[in-house]
N, C-alpha and C positions, 0 to 999 in steps of 0.2 A: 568456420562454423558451417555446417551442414544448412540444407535449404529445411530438412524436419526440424531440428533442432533451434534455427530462428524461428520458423512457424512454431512452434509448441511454446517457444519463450514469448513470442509476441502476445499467442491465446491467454498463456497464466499469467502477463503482466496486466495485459488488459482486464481480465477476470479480475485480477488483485486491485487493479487502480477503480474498478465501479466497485468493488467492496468499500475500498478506505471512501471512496467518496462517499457511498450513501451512508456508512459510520461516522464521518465526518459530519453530514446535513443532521444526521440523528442526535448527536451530542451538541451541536449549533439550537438546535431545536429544544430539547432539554433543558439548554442555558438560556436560553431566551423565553418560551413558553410556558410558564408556569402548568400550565391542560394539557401538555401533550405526552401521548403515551405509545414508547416505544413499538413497533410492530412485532419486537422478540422479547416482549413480558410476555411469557406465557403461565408462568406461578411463582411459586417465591422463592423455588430454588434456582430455574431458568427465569431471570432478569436480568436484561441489558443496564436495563436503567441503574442498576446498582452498581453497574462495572462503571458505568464512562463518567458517572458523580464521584466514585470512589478518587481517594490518592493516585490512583495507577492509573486514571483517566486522559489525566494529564501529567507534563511534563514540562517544569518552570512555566506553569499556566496556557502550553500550550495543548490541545488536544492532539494524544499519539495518534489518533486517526487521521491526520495533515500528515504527520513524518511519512504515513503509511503511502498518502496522496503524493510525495514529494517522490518516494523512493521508487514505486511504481510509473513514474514520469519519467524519472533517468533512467530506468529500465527499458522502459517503450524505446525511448529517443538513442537512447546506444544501439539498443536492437535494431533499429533504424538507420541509423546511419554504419553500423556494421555491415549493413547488408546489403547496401549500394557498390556494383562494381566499381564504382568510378573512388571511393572512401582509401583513404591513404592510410588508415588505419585500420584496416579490414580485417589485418591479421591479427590485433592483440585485444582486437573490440572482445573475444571470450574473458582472456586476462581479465578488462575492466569489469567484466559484466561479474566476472567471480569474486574479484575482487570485494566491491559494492556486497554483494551479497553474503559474505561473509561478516563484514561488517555490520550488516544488516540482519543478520541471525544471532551477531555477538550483540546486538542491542536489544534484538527480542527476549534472548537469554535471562 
């Protein structure tokens, strides 16, 4: 793995894991909050609030914006330890990371 190509993975997981988390707090907030109102209602065709209440909100009750928080953490952390000279896995850390993310696109699917 190139020194660009960790850094830009590291940027977009980062990017990706404060998404699912403040998606995460937003749907937590929804469920708990009876008053509280999305900061992406903007009309009735752009509403969050109608996504993360909806069936596709969740998954076996759990909120997909946690999967999102989960998968963007193993992403950081392989990126992470990928990119230590001293990692004994240095060379197949892409492998996993493609891995995972395929996986991870087959479940957005």
């Amino acid at each position: 793995m190139t020194k660009l190509s960790r850094t830009l993975l590291l940027a977009f997981a980062a990017l990706g894991l404060g998404a699912a988390s403040i998606s995460s707090y937003v749907h937590y907030q929804l469920l708990t909050n009876s008053g509280y109102s999305s900061f992406c209602d903007i009309n009735t065709t752009v509403n969050c609030t109608q996504a993360y209440l909806s069936p596709y909100g969740s998954l076996f009750g759990v909120p997909v914006a946690l999967f999102g928080v989960f998968f963007f953490t193993l992403e950081l952390r392989l990126a992470g330890v990928g990119g230590r000279a001293s990692s004994t896995v240095r060379d197949a850390m892409p492998a996993y990371i493609f891995a995972i993310s395929t996986v991870g696109l087959a479940f957005i699917l």
